[in-house]
C-alpha positions as CSV (number, residue, x, y, z in Angstrom):
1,X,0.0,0.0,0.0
2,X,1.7,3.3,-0.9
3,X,0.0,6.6,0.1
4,X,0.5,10.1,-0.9
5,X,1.9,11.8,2.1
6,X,1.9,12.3,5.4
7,X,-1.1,14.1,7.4
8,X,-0.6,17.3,8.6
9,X,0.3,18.7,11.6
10,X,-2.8,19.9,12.8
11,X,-4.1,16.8,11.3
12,X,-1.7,14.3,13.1
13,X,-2.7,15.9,16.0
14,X,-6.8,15.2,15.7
15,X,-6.0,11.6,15.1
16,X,-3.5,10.9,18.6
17,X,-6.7,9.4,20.1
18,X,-7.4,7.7,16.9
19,X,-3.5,6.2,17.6
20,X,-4.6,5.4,21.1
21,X,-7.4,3.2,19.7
22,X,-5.8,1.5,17.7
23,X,-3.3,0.3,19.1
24,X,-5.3,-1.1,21.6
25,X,-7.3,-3.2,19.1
26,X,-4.4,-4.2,17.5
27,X,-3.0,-5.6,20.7
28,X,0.9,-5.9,21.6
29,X,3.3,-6.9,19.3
30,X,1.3,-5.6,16.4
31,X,4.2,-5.2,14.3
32,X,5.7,-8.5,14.5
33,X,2.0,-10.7,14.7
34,X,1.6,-13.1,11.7
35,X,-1.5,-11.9,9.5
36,X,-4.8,-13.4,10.2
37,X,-5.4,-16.7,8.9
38,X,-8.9,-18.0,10.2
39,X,-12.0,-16.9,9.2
40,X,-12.6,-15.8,12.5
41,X,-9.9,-13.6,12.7
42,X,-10.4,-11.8,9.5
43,X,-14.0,-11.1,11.0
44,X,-12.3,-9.4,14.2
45,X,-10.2,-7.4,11.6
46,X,-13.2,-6.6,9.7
47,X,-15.1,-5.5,12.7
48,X,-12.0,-3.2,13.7
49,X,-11.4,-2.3,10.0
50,X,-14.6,-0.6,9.3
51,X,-14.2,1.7,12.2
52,X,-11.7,3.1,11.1
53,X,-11.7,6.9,9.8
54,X,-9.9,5.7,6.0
55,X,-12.5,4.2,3.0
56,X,-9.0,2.7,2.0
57,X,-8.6,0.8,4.8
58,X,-12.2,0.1,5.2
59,X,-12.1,-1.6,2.3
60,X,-8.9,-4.0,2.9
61,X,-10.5,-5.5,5.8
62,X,-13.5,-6.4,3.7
63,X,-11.4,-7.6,0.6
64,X,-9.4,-9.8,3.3
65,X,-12.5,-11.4,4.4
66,X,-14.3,-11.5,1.0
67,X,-11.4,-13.4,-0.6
68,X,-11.7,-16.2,1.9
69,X,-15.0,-17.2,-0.5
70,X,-16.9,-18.0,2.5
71,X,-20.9,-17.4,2.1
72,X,-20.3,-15.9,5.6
73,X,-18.5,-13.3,4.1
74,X,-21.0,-12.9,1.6
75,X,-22.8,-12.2,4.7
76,X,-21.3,-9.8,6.3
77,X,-21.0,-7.8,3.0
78,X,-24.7,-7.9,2.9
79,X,-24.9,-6.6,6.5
80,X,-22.5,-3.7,5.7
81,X,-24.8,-2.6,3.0
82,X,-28.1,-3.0,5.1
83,X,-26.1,0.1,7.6
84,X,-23.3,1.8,5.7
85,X,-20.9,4.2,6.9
86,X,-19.9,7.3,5.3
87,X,-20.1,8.2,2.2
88,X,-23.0,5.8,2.1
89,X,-23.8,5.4,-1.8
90,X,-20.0,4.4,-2.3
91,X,-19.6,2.2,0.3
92,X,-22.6,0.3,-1.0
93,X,-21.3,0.7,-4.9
94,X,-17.7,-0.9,-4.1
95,X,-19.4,-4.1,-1.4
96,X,-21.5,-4.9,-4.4
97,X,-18.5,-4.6,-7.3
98,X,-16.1,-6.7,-4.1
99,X,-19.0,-9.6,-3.4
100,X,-19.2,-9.9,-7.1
101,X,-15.7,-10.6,-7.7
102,X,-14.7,-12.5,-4.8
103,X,-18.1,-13.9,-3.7
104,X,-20.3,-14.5,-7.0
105,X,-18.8,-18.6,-8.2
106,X,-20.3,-20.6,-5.6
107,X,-23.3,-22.2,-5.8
108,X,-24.2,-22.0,-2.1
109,X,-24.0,-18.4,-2.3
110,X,-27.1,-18.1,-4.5
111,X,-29.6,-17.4,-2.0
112,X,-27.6,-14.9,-0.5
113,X,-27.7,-12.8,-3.6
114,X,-30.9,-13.5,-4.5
115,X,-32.4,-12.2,-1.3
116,X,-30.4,-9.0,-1.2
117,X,-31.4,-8.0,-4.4
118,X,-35.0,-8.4,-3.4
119,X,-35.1,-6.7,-0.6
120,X,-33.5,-3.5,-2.7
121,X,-36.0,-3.7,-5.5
122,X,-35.8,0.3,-6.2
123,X,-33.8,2.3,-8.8
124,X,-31.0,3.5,-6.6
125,X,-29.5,0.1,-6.6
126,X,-29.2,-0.7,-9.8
127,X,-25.5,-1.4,-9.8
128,X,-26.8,-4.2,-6.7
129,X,-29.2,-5.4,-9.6
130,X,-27.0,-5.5,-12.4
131,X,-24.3,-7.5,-10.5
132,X,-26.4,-9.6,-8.9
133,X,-28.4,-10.8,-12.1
134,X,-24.7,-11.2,-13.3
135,X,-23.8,-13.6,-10.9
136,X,-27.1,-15.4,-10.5
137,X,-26.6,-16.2,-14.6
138,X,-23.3,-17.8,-13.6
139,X,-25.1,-19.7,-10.9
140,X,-27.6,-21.1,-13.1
141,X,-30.4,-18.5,-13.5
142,X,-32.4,-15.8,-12.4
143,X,-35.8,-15.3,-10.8
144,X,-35.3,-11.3,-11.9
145,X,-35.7,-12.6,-15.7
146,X,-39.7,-12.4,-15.1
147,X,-39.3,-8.8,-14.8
148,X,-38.4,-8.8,-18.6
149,X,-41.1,-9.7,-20.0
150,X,-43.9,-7.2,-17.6
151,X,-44.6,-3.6,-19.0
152,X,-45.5,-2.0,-15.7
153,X,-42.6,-3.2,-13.6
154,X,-39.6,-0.9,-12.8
155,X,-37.5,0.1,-15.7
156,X,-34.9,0.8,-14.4
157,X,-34.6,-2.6,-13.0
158,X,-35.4,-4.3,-16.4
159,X,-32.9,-2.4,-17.6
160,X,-30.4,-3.7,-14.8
161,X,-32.1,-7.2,-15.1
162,X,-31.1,-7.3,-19.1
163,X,-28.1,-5.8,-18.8
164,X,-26.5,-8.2,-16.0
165,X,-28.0,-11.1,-18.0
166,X,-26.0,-9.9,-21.5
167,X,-23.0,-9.0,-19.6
168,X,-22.2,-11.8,-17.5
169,X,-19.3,-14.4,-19.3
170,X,-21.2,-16.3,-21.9
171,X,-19.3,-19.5,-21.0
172,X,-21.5,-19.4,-17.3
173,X,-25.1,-18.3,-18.6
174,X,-27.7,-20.9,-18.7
175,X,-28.8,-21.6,-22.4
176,X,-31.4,-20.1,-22.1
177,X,-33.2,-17.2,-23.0
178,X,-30.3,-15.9,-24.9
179,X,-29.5,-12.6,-24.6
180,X,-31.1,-12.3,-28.0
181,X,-34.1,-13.6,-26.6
182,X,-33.9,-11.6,-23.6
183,X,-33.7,-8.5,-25.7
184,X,-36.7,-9.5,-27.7
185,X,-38.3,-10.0,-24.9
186,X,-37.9,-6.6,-23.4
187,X,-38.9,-5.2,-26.9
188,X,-42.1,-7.5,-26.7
189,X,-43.3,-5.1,-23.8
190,X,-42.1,-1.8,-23.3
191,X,-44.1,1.1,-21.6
192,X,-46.5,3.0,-24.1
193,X,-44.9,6.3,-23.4
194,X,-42.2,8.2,-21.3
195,X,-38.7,8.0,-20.1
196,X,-39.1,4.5,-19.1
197,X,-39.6,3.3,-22.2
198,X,-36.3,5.5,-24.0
199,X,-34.4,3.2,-21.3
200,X,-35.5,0.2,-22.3
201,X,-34.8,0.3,-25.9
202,X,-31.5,2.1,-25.1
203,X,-30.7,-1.1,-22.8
204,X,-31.7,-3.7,-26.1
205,X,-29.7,-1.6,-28.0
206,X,-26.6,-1.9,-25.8
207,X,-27.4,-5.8,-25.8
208,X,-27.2,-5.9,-29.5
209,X,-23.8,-4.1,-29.9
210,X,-22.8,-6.9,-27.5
211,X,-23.5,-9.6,-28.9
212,X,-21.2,-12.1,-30.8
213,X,-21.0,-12.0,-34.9
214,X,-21.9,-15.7,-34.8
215,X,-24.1,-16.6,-34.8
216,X,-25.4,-13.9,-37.3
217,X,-29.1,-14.5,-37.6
218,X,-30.4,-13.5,-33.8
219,X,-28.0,-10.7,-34.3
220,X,-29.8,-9.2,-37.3
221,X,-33.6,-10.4,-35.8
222,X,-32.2,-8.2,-33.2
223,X,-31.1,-5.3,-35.5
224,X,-34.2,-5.4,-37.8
225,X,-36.4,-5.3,-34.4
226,X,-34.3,-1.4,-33.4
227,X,-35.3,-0.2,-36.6
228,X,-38.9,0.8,-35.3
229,X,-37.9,2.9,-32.8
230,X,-35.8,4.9,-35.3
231,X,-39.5,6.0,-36.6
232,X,-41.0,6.4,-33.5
233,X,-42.1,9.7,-32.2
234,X,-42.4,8.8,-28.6
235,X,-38.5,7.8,-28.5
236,X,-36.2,11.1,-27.8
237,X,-33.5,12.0,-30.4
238,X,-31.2,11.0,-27.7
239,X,-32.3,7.3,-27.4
240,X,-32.8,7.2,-31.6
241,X,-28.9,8.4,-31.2
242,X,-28.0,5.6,-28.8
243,X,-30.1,3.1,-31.3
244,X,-27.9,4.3,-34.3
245,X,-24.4,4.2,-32.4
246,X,-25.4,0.5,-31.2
247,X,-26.4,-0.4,-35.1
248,X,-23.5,0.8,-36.2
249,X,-21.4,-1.2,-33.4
250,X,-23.3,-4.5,-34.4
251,X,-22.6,-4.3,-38.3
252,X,-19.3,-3.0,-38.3
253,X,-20.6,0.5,-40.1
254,X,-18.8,3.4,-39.5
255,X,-20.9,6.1,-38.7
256,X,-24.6,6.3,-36.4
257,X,-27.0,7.4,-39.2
258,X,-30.8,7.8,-38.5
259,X,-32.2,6.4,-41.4
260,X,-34.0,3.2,-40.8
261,X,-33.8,2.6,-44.7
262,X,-29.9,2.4,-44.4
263,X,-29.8,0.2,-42.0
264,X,-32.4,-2.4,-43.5
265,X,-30.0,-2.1,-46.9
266,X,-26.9,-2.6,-44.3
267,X,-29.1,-5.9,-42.7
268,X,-29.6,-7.6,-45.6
269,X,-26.2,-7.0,-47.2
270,X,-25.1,-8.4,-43.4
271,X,-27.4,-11.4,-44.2
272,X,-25.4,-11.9,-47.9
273,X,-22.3,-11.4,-46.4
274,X,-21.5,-7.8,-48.2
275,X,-18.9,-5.7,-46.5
276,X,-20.7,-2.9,-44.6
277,X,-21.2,0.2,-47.3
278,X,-18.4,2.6,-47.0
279,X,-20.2,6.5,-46.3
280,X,-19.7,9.1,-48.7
281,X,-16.1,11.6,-48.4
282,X,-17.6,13.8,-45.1
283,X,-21.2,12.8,-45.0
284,X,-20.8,11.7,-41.1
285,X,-18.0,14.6,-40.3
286,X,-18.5,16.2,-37.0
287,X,-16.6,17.3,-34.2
288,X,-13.3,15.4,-33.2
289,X,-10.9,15.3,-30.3
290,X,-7.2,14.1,-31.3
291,X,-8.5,12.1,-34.3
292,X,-11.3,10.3,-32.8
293,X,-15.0,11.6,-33.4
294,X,-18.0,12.6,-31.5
295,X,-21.5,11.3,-32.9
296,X,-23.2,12.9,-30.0
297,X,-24.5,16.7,-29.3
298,X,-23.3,17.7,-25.5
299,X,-19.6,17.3,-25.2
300,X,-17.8,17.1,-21.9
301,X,-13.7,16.8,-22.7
302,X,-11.9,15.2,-19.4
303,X,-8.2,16.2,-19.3
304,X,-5.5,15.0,-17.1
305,X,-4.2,18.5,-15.2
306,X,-1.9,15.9,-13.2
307,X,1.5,16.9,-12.1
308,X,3.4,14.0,-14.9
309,X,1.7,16.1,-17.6
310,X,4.3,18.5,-17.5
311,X,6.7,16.1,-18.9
312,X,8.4,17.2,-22.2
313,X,6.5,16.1,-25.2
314,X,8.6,13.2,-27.3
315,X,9.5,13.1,-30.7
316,X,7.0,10.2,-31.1
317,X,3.9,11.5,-29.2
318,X,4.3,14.4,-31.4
319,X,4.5,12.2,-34.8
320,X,1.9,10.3,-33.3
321,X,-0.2,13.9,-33.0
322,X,1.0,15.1,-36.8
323,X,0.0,12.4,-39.1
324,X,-3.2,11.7,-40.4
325,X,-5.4,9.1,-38.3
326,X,-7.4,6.7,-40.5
327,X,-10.9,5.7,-39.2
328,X,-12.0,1.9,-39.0
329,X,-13.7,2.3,-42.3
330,X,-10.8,3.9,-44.0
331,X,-11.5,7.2,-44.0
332,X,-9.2,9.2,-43.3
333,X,-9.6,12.0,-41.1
334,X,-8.3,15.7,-41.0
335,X,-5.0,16.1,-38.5
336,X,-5.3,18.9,-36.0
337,X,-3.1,22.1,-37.2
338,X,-1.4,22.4,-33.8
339,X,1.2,25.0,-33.2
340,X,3.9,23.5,-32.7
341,X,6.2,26.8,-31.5
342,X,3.8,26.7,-28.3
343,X,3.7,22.9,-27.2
344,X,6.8,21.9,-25.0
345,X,5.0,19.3,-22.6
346,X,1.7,16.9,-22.9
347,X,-0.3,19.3,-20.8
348,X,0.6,21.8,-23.9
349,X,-0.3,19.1,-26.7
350,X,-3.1,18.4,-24.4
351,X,-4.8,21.9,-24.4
352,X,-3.7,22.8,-27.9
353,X,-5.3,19.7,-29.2
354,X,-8.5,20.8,-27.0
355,X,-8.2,23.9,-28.1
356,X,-8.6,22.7,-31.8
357,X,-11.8,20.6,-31.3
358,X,-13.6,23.5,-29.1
359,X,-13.1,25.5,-32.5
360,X,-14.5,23.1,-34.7
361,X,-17.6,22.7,-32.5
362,X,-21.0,24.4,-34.3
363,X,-24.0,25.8,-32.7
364,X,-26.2,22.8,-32.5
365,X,-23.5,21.3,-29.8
366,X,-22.8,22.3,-26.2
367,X,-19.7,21.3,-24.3
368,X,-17.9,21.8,-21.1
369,X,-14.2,20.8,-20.3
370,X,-13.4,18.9,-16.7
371,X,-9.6,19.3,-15.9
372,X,-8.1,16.9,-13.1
373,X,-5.5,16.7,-10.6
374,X,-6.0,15.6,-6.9
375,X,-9.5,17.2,-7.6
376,X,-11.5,17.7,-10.7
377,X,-12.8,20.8,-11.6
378,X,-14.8,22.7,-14.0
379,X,-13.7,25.4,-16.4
380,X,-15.0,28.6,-15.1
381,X,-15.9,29.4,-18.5
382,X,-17.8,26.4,-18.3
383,X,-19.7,25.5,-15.1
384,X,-22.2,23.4,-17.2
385,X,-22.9,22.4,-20.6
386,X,-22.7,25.5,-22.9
387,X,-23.9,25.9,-26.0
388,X,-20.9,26.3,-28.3
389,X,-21.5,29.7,-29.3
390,X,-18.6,32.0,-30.4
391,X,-18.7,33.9,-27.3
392,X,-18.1,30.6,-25.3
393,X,-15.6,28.9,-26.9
394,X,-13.6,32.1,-27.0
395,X,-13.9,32.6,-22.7
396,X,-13.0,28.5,-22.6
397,X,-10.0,28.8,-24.5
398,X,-9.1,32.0,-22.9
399,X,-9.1,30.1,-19.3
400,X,-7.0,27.3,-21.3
401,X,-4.2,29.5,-22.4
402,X,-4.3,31.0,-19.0
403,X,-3.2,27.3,-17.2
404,X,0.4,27.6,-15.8
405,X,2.8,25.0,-13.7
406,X,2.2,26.2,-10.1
407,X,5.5,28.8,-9.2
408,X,7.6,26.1,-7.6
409,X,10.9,25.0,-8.3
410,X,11.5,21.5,-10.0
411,X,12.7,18.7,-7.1
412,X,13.6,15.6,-7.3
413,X,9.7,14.4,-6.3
414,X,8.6,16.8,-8.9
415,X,11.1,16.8,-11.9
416,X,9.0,18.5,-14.4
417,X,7.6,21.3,-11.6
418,X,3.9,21.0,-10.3
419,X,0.8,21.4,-12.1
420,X,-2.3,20.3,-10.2
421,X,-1.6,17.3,-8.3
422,X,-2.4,13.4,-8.6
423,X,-4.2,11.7,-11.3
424,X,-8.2,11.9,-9.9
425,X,-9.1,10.0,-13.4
426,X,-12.8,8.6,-11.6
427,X,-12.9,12.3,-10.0
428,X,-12.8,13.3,-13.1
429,X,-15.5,10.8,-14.7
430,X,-17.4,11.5,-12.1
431,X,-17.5,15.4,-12.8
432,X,-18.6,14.5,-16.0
433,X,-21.2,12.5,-15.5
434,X,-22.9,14.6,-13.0
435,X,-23.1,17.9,-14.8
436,X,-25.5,19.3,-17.0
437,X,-27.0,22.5,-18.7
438,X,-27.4,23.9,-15.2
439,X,-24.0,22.8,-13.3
440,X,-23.4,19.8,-11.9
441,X,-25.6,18.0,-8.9
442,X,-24.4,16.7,-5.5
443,X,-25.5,12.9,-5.9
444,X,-27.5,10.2,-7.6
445,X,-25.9,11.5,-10.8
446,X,-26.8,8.3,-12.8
447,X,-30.8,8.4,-11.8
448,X,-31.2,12.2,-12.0
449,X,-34.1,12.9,-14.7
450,X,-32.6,16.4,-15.9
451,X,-29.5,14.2,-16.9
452,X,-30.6,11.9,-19.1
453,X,-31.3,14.9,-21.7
454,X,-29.2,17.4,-20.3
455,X,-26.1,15.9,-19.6
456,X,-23.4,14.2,-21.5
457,X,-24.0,12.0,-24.6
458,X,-20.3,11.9,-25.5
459,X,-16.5,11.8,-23.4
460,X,-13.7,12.5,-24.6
461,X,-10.7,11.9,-21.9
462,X,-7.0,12.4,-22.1
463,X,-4.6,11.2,-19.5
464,X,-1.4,10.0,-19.2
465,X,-0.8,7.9,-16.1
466,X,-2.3,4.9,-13.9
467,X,-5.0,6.3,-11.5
468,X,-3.3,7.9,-8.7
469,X,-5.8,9.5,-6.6
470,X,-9.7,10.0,-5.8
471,X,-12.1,11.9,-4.2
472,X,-12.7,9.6,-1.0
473,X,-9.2,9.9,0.8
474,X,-9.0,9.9,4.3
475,X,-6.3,10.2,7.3
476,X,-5.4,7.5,9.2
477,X,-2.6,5.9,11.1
478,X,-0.8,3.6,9.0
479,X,-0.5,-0.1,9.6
480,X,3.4,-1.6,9.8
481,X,3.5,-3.4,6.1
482,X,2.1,0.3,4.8
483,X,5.0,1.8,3.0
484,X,5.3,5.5,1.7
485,X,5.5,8.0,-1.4
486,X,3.6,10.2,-4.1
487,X,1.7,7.4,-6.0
488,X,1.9,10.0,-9.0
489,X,5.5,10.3,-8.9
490,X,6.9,7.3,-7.2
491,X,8.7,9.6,-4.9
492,X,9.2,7.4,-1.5
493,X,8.0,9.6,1.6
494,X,8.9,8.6,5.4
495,X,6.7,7.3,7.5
496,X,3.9,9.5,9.6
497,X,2.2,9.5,12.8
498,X,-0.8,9.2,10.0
499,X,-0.8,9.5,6.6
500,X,-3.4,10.5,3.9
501,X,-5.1,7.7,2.1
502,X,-6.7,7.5,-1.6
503,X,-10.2,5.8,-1.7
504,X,-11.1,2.8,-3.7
505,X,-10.6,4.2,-7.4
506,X,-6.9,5.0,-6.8
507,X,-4.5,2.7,-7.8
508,X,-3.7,-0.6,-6.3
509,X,-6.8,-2.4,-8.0
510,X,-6.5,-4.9,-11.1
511,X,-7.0,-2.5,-13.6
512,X,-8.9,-0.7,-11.8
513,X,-12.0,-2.9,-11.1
514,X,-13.7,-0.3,-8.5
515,X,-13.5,2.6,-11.4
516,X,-15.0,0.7,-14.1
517,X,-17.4,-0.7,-12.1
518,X,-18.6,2.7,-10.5
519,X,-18.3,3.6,-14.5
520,X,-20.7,1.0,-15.7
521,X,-23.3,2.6,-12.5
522,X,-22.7,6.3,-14.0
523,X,-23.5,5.0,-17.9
524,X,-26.2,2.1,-17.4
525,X,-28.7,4.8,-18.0
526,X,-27.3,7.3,-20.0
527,X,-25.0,5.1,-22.7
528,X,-23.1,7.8,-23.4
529,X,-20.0,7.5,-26.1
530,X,-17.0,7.4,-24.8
531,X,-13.4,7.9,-26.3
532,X,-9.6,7.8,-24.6
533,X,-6.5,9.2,-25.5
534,X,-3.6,7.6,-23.6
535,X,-0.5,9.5,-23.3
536,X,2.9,8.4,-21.7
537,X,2.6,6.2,-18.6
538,X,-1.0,5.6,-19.3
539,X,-2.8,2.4,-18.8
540,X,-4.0,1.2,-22.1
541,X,-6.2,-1.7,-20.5
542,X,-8.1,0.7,-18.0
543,X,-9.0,3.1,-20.7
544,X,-9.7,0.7,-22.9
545,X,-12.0,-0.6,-20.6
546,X,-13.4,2.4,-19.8
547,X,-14.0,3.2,-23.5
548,X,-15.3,-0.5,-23.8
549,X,-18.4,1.2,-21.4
550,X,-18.9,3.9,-23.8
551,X,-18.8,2.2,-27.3
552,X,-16.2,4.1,-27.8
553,X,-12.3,3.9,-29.3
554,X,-9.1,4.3,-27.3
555,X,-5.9,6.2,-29.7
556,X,-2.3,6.1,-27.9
557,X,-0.4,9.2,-28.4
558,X,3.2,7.5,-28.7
559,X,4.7,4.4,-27.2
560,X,3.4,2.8,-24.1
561,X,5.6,3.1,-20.9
């Protein structure tokens, strides 16, 4: 466990009696005690664990306990969730995401899931739905699947329901229904009107673009079936967007058009086994960020402010940023102009190259631009979703220019001088997903109604390093195998009376499951498109995965580290 530094003063000062305590649970000899072994002494750590003040070391006491694959931990998971401690919604987001990997293979474990996900039948736990359907599929089936196929229940949990049973590893899910038939089933009775039904045909939709090439025919029943609500008036533009992007995913086309007509044409040269049809030169051109496009009409742009993007821009990031970038179908696509005389870092390449979309951005788009360090933040010039007028993109790129490395020397922690911190990449995300025309809200981001038409429909983000840091850290007094450093730099640091901890979308995860989990939560509803650009020490399997969540493409500026 590495964290960033050491608490404060005045910090290490509030947490003596927190040093008191624990050292009295831990007992003498802490530092030279073997680890717990039993069962029943990971449960006494995980009853001491989660009282303590950190979300970081909250959680390794559960992971310790969950990784035994004991249906008592399974549990005690579900107990934690029943009474969470602060912050309540993502304490309950990362006990679902950790029972699911650690506790989610065994058939014993079935009831278990299957009776906390009943007793949580409302929207706000959809990510408890969608996990739980996931695992039930592995475990032989569902009793949620008779949800599918009834027009007045919830649909947000149909949508969960469908979701979980697509998604789940196709080697573990019952033959039956298929995901096709799942989808078709859905379909088969959606709500007359309203938002409910936009969400259900978004969620087929997602299921289609899913689904395997063979075999082909449920594949193109399922595509022919998305073609009515391309015509129909009660389905947003938003949703017919969604529809088009997931058509486009399923038969390898390479652009989201509207036009049922084209797609029948593209179904039945599918069925013959034609080559999708190549658009005309510019038909589909709209705005792009570093090469890769955006089908979709409210923009948020996510760029890394961290401290590492100060480094000096290489020869072959900046080839990488020159030539030409050729789109799936061939096309090739327009490189950005960038002036060169002004880029000497990746933060530089970074806002240049921003700067260059912003101005290709017309009037029937709105955008906002989310920069992150430790924290992420909104542009001033942008404190929601703006329509790209003029005025607008001049004051955003005004506040861009105006960016400079804080007025620090360079040290050997901070070679390249400081900028704005760690690397808050799920800060960042979750910045995104929670604002909209009016600013940002507090909570609940992935159910809030105003959002689903107001907020983003497209992400761009740039970033070039592993995770480093998230909104959720916490002080505590650090346990004897902790060691010590700048998880952005990988500066060592000395050991603290306490020390500052990241939360559970730092870094220390396998690729970071937490993130991409809390990811999948923020997008089940809103499926918006999502692109990366990976610069330097960047992981190319997180954002890949994290692209993977928006339909969207990953481009890596250079060679990966």
């Amino acid at each position: 466990m590495r964290s960033l530094r050491p608490a404060s003063l005045p910090q290490a000062a509030a947490c003596l009696a927190l040093l008191l305590l624990v050292a009295v649970l831990r007992g003498p000899g802490e530092a030279g005690a073997s680890p717990p072994k039993t069962f029943e002494q990971l449960l006494e750590r995980h009853e001491q664990g989660t009282r303590r003040p950190s979300f970081r070391k909250r959680i390794e006491a559960r992971e310790a306990l969950a990784q035994t694959g004991d249906v008592r931990a399974l549990q005690v998971l579900v107990k934690d969730y029943d009474k969470p401690e602060a912050p309540e919604d993502h304490v309950r987001y990362t006990l679902v995401s950790l029972a699911a990997k650690e506790l989610g293979a065994q058939a014993a474990h079935r009831p278990v899931w299957e009776g906390w996900r009943a007793r949580y039948a409302k929207p706000e736990h959809l990510l408890l739905w969608l996990r739980a359907t996931e695992v039930e599929a592995g475990l032989g089936g569902s009793e949620a699947l008779a949800l599918l196929g009834q027009a007045k229940a919830d649909p947000v949990l149909r949508t969960a329901v469908l979701r979980g049973w697509a998604e789940a590893p196709r080697e573990r899910v019952p033959a039956s229904p298929t995901a096709a038939e799942a989808a078709l089933t859905v379909l088969g009775a959606l709500p007359a009107t309203g938002v409910g039904r936009n969400q259900l045909v978004e969620a087929v939709a997602r299921v289609l673009a899913t689904l395997p090439a063979e075999p082909r025919e449920p594949r193109l029943a399922l595509a022919e079936r998305l073609l009515e609500p391309l015509s129909d008036k009660a389905i947003t533009p938003r949703t017919r967007l969604v529809v088009a992007r997931c058509l486009a995913a399923a038969l390898g086309a390479d652009r989201p058009d509207l036009d049922p007509a084209l797609w029948k044409r593209e179904i039945e040269a599918a069925r013959a086994g034609a080559a999708p049809t190549p658009p005309e030169a510019d038909a589909y051109a709209g705005p792009r960020f570093v090469g890769l496009p955006a089908a979709g009409k409210r923009i948020v742009y996510v760029i890394d402010a961290s401290d590492s993007m100060l480094a000096p821009i290489e020869s072959a990031e900046r080839q990488a940023l020159e030539r030409p970038v050729t789109g799936e179908g061939g096309r090739p696509a327009t490189p950005d102009d960038l002036p060169w005389d002004r880029i000497k870092t990746r933060f530089d390449a970074a806002r240049e190259s921003l700067k260059a979309s912003l101005a290709r951005l017309d009037k029937e788009r709105s955008f906002c631009v989310v920069l992150f360090g430790d924290e992420a933040r909104l542009l001033k010039a942008t404190p929601g979703l703006k329509p790209a007028t003029p005025a607008a993109i001049k004051a955003a790129i005004k506040e861009l220019d105006a960016i400079e490395r804080a007025d620090t020397k360079p040290t050997a922690e901070f070679p390249h001088g400081q900028l704005r911190g760690g690397t808050n990449l799920h800060g960042g995300l979750l910045l995104a997903f929670r604002t909209g025309s009016k600013g940002p809200v507090e909570e609940g981001e992935h159910l809030e109604p105003r959002l689903l038409e107001e907020g983003c429909d497209t992400v761009f983000v740039l970033s070039d390093g592993v995770p480093s840091w998230d909104d959720f850290w916490g002080t505590d007094v650090p346990d004897p195998e902790d060691t010590f450093g700048n998880p952005e730099t990988g500066a060592e640091g000395e050991r603290g009376l306490t020390t500052q901890y990241y939360g559970p979308y730092g870094p220390d995860h396998a690729v970071g499951d937490y993130l991409v989990q809390d990811l999948r939560r923020m997008n089940l509803l809103r499926n918006a498109e999502i692109h990366c650009v990976a610069v330097g020490e960047a992981d190319d399997t997180l954002l890949a995965r994290i692209a993977a969540e928006g339909l969207g493409k990953v481009r890596r500026i250079g060679a990966a580290r």
